[in-house]
N, C-alpha and C positions, 0 to 999 in steps of 0.2 A: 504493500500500500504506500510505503514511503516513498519508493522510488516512481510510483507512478504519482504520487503527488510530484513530486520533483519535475518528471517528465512534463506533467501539464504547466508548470509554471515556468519550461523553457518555451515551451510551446507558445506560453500566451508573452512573453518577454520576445521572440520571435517576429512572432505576427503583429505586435504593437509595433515594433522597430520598422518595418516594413512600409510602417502610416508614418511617419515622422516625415516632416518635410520643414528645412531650414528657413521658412519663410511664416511659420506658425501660422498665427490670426490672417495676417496679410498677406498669405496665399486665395484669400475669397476681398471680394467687391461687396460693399452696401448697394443694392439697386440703387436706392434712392439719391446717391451719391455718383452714379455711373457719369461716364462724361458722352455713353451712347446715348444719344435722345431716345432711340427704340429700348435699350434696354430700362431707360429709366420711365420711359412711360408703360413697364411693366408692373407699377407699386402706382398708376394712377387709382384712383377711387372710382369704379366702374360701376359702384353697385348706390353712389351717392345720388337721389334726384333733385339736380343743382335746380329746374325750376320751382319745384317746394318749398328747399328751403328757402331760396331767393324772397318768395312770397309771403315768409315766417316772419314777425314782427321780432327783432333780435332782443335777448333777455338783457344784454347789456350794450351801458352806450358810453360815448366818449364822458370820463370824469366820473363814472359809476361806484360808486364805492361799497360793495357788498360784502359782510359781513364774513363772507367765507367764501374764497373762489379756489375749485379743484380743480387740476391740471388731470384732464382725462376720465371718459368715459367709457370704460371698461370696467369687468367686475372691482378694479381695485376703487376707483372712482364712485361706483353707487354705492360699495359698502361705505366706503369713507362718509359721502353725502347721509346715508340712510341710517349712521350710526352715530353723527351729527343728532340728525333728529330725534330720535331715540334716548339722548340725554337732554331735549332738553327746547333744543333748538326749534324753528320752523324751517321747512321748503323754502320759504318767500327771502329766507338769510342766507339762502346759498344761490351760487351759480357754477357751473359746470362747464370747460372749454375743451373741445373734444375736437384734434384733427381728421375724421373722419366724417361721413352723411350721416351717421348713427351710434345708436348706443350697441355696447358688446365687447369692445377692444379686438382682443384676437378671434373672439367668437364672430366679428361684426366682418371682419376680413377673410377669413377661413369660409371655405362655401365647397370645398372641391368635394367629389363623390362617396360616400360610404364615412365621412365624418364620425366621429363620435368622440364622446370624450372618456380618457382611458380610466377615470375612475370615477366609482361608483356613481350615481349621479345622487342618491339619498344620502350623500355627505357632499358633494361637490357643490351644487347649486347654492349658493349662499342663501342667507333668510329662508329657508323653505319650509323652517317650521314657523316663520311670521305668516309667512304668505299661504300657507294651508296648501298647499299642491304636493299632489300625488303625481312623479315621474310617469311615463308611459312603461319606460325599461328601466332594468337596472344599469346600464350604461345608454347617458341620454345624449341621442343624436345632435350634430353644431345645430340644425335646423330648431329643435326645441327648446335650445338652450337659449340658443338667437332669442325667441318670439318672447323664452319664460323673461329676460335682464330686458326686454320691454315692457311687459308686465309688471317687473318690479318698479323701473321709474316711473309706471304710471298709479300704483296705488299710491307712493309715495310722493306723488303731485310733482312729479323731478322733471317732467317732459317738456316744458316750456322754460324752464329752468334750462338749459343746454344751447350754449352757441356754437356749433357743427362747424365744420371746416375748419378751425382757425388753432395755432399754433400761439403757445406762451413762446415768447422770446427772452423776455427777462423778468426778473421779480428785484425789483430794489428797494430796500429797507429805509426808510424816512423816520427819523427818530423822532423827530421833533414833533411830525403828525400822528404817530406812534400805528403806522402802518404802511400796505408793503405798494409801492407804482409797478403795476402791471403793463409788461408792452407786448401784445398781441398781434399777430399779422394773420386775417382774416381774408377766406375767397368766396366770390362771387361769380354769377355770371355762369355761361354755358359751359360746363363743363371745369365748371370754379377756376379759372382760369386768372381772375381779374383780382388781384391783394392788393388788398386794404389794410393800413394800419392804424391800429386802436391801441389808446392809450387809456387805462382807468386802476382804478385803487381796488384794495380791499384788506381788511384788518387781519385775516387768518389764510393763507396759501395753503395747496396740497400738491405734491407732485408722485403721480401714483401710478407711472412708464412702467406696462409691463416687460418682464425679464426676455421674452421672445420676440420684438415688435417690428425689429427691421430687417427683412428679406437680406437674402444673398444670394451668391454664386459666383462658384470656384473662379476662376483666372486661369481660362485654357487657351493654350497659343490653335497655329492655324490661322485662320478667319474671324476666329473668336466667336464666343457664344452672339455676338451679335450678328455676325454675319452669315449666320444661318437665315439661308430663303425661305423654306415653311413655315408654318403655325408655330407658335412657341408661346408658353406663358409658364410663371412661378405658379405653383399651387397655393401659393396665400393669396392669390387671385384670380381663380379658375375662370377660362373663357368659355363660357357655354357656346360663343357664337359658333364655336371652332369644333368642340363636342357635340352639341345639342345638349339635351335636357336642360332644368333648370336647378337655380339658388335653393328653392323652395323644396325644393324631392332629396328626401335621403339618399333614394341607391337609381338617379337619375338614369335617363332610357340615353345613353351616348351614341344615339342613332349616327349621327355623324363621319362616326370614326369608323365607319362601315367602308372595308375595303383600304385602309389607312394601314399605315406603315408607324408604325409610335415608340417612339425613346423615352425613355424616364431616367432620368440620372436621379439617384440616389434611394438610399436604400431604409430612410429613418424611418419614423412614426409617421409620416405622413403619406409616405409610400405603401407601407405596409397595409391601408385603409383605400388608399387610392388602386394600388395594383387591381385586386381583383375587378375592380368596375370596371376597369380599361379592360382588363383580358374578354370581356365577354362581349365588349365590341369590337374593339381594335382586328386588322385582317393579322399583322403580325405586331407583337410587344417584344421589344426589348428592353431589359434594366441592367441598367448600367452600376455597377456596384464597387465600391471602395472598400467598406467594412460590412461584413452581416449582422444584421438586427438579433439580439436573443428575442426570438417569437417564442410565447408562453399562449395556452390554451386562452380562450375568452368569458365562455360562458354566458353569452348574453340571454335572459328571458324576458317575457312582459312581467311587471308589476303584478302582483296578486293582490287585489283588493281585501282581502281578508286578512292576509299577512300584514300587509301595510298597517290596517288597524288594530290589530290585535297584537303585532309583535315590532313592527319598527316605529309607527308614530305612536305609541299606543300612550304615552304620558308627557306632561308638560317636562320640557329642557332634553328631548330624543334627542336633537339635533346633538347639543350641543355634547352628548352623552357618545354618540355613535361617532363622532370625529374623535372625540378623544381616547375609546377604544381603539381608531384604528390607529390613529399617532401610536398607542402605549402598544399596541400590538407592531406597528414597524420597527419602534426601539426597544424590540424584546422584553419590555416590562410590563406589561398586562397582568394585574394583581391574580393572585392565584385563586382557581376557581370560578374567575370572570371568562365568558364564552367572547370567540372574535367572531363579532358582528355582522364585520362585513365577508368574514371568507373566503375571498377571492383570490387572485393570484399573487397580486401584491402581497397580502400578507401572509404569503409561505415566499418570502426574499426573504430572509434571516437578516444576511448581510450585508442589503440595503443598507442599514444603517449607518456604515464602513462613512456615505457623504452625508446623512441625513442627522446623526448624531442621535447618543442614546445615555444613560444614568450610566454605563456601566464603566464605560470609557471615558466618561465626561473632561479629566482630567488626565493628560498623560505626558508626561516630560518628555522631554525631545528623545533621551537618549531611548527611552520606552516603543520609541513610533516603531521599528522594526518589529521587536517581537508582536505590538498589535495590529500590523498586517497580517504578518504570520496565522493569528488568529483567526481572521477575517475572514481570510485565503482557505484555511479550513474549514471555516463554517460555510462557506458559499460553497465547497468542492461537490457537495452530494446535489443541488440548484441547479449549477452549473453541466451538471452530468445529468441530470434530467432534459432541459433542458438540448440538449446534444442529441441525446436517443430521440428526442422528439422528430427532428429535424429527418434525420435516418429511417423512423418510423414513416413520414408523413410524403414524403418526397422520393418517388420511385427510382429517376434515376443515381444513381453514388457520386458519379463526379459532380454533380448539380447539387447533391444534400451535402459532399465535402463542401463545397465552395460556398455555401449559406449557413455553415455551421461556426457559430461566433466562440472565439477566444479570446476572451478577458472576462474580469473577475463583474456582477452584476452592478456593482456600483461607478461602471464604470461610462454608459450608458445608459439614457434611462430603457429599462424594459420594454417590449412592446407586448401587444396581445390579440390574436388573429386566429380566427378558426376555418378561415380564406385564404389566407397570402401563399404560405407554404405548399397550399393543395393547388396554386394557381400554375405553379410550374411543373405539374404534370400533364396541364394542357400542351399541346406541339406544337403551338404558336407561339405560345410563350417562352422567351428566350432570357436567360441569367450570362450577361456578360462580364465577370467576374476581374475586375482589374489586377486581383492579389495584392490590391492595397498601393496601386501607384497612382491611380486615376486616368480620368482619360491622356490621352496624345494628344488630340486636334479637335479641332471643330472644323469641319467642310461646309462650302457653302449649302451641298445635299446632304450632309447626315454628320456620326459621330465616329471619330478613330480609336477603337482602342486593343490594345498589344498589338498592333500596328495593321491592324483590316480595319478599313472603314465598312459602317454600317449605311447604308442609302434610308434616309426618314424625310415623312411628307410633316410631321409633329413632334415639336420635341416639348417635353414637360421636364420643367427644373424643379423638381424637389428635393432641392438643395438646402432648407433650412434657413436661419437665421443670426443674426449678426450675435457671436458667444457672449452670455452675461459675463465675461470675465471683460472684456474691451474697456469696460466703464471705472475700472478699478473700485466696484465698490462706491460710489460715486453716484449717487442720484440723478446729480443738474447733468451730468454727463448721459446719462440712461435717458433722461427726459429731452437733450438739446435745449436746456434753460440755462442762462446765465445767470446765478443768484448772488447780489450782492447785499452783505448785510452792514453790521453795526460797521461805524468809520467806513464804507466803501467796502470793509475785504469779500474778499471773492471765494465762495463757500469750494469751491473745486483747488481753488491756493490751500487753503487753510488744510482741507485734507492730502493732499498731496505733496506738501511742506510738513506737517504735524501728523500723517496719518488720519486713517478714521478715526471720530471720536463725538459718537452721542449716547445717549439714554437710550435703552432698548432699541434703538437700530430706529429710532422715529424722528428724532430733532437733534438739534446739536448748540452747544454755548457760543452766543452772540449773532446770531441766525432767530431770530424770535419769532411766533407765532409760525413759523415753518414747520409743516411736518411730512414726512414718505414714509410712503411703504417700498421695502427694499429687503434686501437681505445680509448685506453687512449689518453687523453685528445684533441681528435677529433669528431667525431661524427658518428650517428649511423643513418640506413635508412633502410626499409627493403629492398629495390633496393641495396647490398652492391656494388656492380659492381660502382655504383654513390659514393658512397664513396673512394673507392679506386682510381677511378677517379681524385676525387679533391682532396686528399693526393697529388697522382703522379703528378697533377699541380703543386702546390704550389712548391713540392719538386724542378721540374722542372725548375720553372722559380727563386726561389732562388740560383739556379745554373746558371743557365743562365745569372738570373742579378748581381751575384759577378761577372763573367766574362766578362762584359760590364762595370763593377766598377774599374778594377783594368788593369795594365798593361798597353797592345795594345788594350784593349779588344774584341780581340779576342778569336774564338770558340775552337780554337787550341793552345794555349799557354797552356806551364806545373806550375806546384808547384802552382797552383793557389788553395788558402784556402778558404771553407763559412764553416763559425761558428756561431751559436748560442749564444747570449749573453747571461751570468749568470742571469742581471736583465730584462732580455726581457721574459726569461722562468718561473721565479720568478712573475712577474705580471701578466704573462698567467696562470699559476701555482694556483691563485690567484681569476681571474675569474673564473677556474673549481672550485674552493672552494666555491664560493657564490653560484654556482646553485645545488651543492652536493644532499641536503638535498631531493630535488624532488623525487632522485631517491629511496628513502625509500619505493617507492611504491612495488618495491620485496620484502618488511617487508611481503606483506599478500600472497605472490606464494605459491604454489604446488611445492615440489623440482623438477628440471627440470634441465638440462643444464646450463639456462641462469642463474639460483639464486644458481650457483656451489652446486646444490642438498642442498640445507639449506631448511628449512620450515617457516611457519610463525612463527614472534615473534621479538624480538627487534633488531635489525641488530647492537647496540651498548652495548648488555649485554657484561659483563665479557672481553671488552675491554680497555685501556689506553686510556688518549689522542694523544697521540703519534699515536698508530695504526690506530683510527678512524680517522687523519689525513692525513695518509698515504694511509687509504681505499679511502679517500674522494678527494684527487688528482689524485688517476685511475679511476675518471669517465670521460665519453665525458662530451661534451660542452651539456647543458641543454638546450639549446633555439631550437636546433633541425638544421639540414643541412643545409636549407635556409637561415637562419640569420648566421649561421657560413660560409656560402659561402660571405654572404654577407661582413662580419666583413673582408674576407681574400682579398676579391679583393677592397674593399675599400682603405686597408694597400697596396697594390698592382700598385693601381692607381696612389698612392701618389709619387710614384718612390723614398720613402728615404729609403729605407730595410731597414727601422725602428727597430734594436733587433738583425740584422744581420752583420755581421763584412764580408765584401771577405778583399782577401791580396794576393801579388806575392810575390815573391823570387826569 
């Protein structure tokens, strides 16, 4: 047994090496950034109806000063808005700026075929024990989710509340008004086309950029991705014109691709949901692959109405009861005798929590980080090896099931889950062109090159994924493309990038006032992110809340009211991310990916300072994992002394 441990961990030390390419992050392009006009009007907003909103009376105007304005309509953005309310607040105090035609974020952009979202959806959907709905499935389609985060801005009166299209540019702090000048750049016009800039205040900011938001793709010589003559689109913005079916249909009719010739480069979660719908029209599919996916079983059913009421909503606080079993069940601490709720695939990952963080490991000295990979690496081996025979079992031909069978340890990638994809390559038309981890060669004006035959395609589909949360260092105004300048002028991106990170629960930071994000330096991480964003948008919440019950009349309606982060509150927080640091060395042994900002294995502190490995090492979450940091926040919460927290009137 030892030595075949051994063997799989040359194997997977092999096959990672193979992904490394000396160019990291900056081997892929932001679309949105392209200097090809065709490729950058690939991230246009196709699905926004510029004459609607044109016709919309805007929620805000030049000089507006609203009590609370949130950068972002996405789930991070209604919770934030809706848990505002929730202490306290009105609707009529908030505003909403959202550079899309609608509410959703990634749900609002995401449209391409057989969608779904990878976990559960009776923990996923935020509010869903507010808002009384019962899912259709237990994993709920983009289309549903879509319609449900409409629903929710409209019970909660948020709908006209939201100025669509338009971008925060900066946020600058005015002490003396004791609130923050918003500069906005807003579109209009056919195809929103026409920016406008708008200038106006507000006493409380939010910036709440989710972690996936901006498209990419790779930097392949040839022709270049652009210079491909067919159909071509990213899947964060599927073109129906070019498929058929539509937005609106789960596992849309792709009448289109009848007789089509169709490339898919890449091989993630997004592919994995997409594949099968192409194969069932597509005349021939090819996928183009770098690394293979660990596909895990699915299990998708409809909802059971009797179940539902009797066993998962069946008492006031489910919700918030069944998140936190599955948190306690990802970081292996599910009290004894407690049943796992959710049961699904995700929570037989043991290992998973190697990125996600747990009690056990919470703390581990540097020199410690080896032997607890080692551990890691054991507990994932029997995962790992399921997961393997799956592949072998499912997939008829061996060279086609070798070449989609994933080496590396589960945290290394996020998981996928498919009870299609695997079975899609024992169709004959469907073709796995397996690069062995180089990527392609070329782009031709007719098709793709890769280990040196070109493929002839009339379509080529990028799903290529998005620009790595690691780009932003931890770094909000950076995630969001907002310039935040606080007390004296400094510049919240100087401050950390001079000083490292440094806030209270991963929400605010000292001298930055009434600013808050949700983000994930020094907060934490869940695969449920929906649950994180959640208990961000608390905390954020009721530190609002309770400087406003601190100070004044305390009331909900008084102005120039201040909550500030104290220097030494953020500095001791600061402090415990530093002690649990070292666990995370476990992306010492990844496959480049996303998550390990495409690095490979090997020492994660060569050819660094001490300085820098300090500064790497306070943009990590909290190591103990969601559950104990929920724990730690509403304890501090209980207490009622906003211990680290300064409110103030004027």
């Amino acid at each position: 047994m030892a030595a075949e441990f051994a063997e799989i961990q040359q194997k997977y030390a092999v096959e990672a090496q193979k992904r490394v390419k000396a160019e990291g992050l900056s081997q892929f392009q932001d679309l949105s950034q392209s200097k090809s006009d065709r490729l950058r009007h690939l991230v246009d907003d196709i699905w926004a109806d510029h004459a609607a909103l044109d016709a919309q009376p805007s929620p805000i105007n030049p000089g507006d000063c609203p009590k609370f304005l949130i950068a972002g309509a996405g789930i991070g953005g209604i919770i934030a808005a809706v848990r505002l309310i929730q202490q306290g607040f009105t609707a009529d105090q908030i505003r909403l700026v959202e550079t899309a035609g609608g509410v959703g974020g990634t749900w609002y952009w995401n449209r391409y075929p057989g969608l779904h979202c990878d976990i559960e959806s009776y923990i996923y959907l935020p509010l869903l024990e507010e808002m009384g709905f019962m899912p259709s499935h237990k994993y709920a389609s983009g289309v549903d989710i879509r319609h449900y985060l409409q629903d929710v801005v409209k019970k909660y009166q948020l709908e006209d509340k939201i100025l669509f299209r338009t971008q925060v540019k900066s946020y600058t702090w005015d002490d003396e008004a004791r609130h923050w000048k918003v500069d906005l750049t807003t579109s209009r016009g056919p195809k929103g086309q026409e920016q406008v800039a708008l200038s106006v205040n507000a006493e409380f900011v939010f910036m709440t950029a989710g972690l996936l938001a901006k498209p990419q793709i790779p930097k392949i010589g040839g022709v270049g991705i652009e210079g491909f003559k067919g159909d071509m689109f990213h899947t964060s913005l599927w073109n129906y014109d070019v498929t058929g079916g539509t937005s609106e249909e789960v596992f849309p009719e792709l009448s289109k691709l009848a007789g089509k010739r169709v490339g898919v480069i890449g091989t993630g979660a997004t592919a994995i949901q997409a594949v099968p719908c192409l194969a069932k029209y597509a005349k021939e599919l090819h996928i183009f692959q770098r690394t293979p996916s660990s596909v895990f079983t699915r299990g998708q059913k409809p909802t059971d109405p009797k179940e539902w009421a009797t066993s998962i909503a069946s008492k006031p606080g489910w919700f918030d009861d069944r998140n936190r079993n599955f948190a306690q069940t990802m970081s292996q601490c599910l009290p004894e005798g407690e049943r796992n709720l959710v049961d699904d695939e995700w929570t037989h990952q043991p290992a998973y929590r190697a990125l996600t963080g747990d009690p056990e490991f919470a703390t581990v000295a540097p020199e410690q980080a080896v032997e607890v990979i080692g551990k890691f690496l054991a507990l994932d081996a029997p995962n790992a090896a399921r997961v393997r025979q799956r592949v072998k079992d499912v997939v008829k031909d061996p060279a086609t099931a070798e070449k989609l069978t994933p080496w590396y340890p589960a945290w290394c990638k996020r998981p996928t889950f498919s009870d299609m994809y695997l079975e899609a390559f024992n169709e004959p038309h469907v073709h796995l062109v397996d690069t062995d981890g180089k990527g392609l060669d070329s782009i031709t004006a007719d098709g793709v090159v890769a280990n040196g035959k070109e493929y002839p395609l009339d379509v080529l589909v990028l799903s290529t994924g998005y620009v790595s949360p690691a780009h932003d260092g931890g770094d909000p105004a950076i995630r969001a493309g907002i310039k935040v300048y606080g007390r004296n002028g400094r510049d919240l991106s100087e401050k950390f990038a001079t000083d490292g990170i440094a806030t209270l629960y991963g929400v605010a930071s000292n001298g930055f006032p009434n600013i808050f994000w949700l983000g994930v330096a020094q907060s934490c991480i869940n695969p449920c992110h929906s649950y994180v964003l959640d208990t961000l948008a608390r905390i954020s919440a009721y530190m609002i809340a309770a400087g406003h019950a601190a100070v004044g009349d305390g009331s909900k309606t008084q102005r120039r009211v201040i909550v500030e982060v104290d220097a030494a509150a953020e500095q001791a927080w600061s402090m415990r991310i530093l002690q649990g640091a070292a666990r995370f060395a476990t992306l010492s042994v990844c496959t480049p990916s996303y998550i390990s900002a495409e690095m490979g294995p090997g020492n994660p502190a060569a050819g660094k300072s001490q300085e820098e490995l300090m500064k790497a090492a306070r943009r990590s979450p909290w190591s103990g994992g969601i559950a104990a940091f929920i724990d730690l926040w509403t304890k501090w919460r209980d207490e009622g002394k906003l211990e680290g927290v300064t409110p103030s009137v004027a």
